[in-house]
N, C-alpha and C positions, 0 to 999 in steps of 0.2 A: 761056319763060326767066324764071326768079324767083332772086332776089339778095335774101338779108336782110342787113340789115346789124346788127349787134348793137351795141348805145349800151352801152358802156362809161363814159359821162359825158363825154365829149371834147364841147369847145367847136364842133368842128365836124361833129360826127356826121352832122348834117343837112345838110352841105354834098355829104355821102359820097353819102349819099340821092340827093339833088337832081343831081348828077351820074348818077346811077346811072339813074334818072329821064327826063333828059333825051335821054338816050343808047337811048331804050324798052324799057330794062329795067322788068319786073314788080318793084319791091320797097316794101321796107316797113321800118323802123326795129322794132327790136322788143329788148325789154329783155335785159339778160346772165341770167337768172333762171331763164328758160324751159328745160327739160328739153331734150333734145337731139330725144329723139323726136316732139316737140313742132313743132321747124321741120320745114317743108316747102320745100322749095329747091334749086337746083341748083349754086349758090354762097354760101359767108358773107363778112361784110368785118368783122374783129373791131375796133372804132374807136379811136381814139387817144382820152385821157381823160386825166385829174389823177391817178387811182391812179400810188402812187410803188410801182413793179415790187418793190423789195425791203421795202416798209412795209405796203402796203395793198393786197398781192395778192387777200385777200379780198373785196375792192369789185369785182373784174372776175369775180364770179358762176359761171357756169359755161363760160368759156372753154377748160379744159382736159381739159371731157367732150367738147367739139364739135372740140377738136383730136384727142383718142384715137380717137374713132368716126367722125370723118367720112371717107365717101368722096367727097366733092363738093368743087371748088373752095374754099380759101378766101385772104383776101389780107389779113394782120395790119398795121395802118398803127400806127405811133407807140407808144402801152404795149402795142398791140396785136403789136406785131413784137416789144419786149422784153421783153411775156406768153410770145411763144410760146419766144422763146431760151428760159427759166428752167425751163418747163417741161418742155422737149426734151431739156434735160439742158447748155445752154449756160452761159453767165455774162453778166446783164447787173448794172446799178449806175447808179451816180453817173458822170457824163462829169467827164474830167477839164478839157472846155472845151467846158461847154453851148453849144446854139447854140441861135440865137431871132434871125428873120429870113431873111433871101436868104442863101446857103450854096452854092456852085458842087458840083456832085453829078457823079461818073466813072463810069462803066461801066468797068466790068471785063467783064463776060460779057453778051452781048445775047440772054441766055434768053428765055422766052417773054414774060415778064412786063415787059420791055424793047427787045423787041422794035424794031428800026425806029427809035429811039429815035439822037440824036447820042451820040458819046464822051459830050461833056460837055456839061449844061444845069445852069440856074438850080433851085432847088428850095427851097420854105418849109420851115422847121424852128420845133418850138416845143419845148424837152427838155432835162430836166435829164440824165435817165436814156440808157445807150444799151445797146445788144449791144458785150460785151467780147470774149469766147469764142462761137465757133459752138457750137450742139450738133452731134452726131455727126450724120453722113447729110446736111447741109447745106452749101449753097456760098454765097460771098460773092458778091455780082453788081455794085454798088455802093459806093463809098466816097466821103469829103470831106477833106477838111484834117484834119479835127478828130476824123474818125468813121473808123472802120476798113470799120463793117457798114451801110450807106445802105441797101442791099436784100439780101435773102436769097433762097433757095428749099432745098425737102429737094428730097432728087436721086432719090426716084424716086414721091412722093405730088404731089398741084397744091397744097402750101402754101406761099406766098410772103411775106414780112414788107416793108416799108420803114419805116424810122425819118423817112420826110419824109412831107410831107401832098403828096398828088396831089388831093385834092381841091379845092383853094384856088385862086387864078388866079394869083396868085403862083407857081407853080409850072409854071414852062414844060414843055409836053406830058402834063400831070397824066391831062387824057382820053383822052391815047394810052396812059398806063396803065391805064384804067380798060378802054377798049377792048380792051385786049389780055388781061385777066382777063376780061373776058366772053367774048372767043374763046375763052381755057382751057374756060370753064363751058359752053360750046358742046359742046367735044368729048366 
């Protein structure tokens, strides 16, 4: 089992890893750059970062060849969730009330990637930007006060976004998402 995680420049990329990591998965941090048929992997985790979704789309590399062509697991955390809305044909932006810090996070749908998970837990946020608009073929699984879209998934590919960081400890159950994307990447 191998999990790359693609560094989009997110402050905590390496947290993704280290999770990823401990959990003994096989992975490796590896740049947005890389051509698609380049990775080798069973799952991606495209990482949260500073690119502003509507300014500086071109900083997250090739994120939208590895969303087109992938048939493997992947799981889009923070620009990395509001990369994949924009591209899918969604609407993400400017939140009309950033969140930065502890953020109480709802389930709506305890799909796979939520799996197991309470209604509701604590969850780190760090974002200006969020998911407005689903794209087509997607369901909302998560929401907050503030945020319509906390988690995603398309409804019939394993692509999954949240707009919170599960990597952080701050965020109660983060490894039980992370565990539940490696089961995905299992199957």
């Amino acid at each position: 089992m191998k999990i790359l995680v693609v560094d989009n420049g997110g402050q905590w990329t390496h947290r993704e890893w280290r999770v990823l990591r401990d959990l003994g998965v096989d992975t490796a941090i590896v740049p947005n750059t890389l051509g698609y048929d380049e990775l080798d992997a069973d799952g991606l985790v495209l990482s949260g970062g500073a690119p502003r979704v509507g300014e500086d789309t071109p900083k997250l590399g090739n994120s939208g060849e590895y969303l087109d062509k992938a048939t493997i697991p992947i799981l889009g955390i923070c620009v990395g969730h509001q990369f994949m809305t924009l591209h899918f044909g969604g609407s993400a932006g400017p939140a009309e009330v950033a969140e930065f810090g502890k953020v109480e996070l709802i389930v709506d749908d305890h799909d796979e990637i939520l799996k197991s998970l309470p209604d509701r837990f604590q969850g780190w946020l760090s974002h200006n930007d969020e998911t407005k608009i689903l794209p087509e073929n997607f369901i909302g699984l998560a929401h907050s006060k503030n945020c319509r879209y906390q988690a995603m998934r398309h409804e019939t590919r394993p692509i999954f976004g949240v707009q919170f960081h599960p990597e952080v400890e701050h965020t109660e159950h983060g490894e039980d998402i992370f565990k539940n994307f490696i089961g995905v990447c299992k199957k």
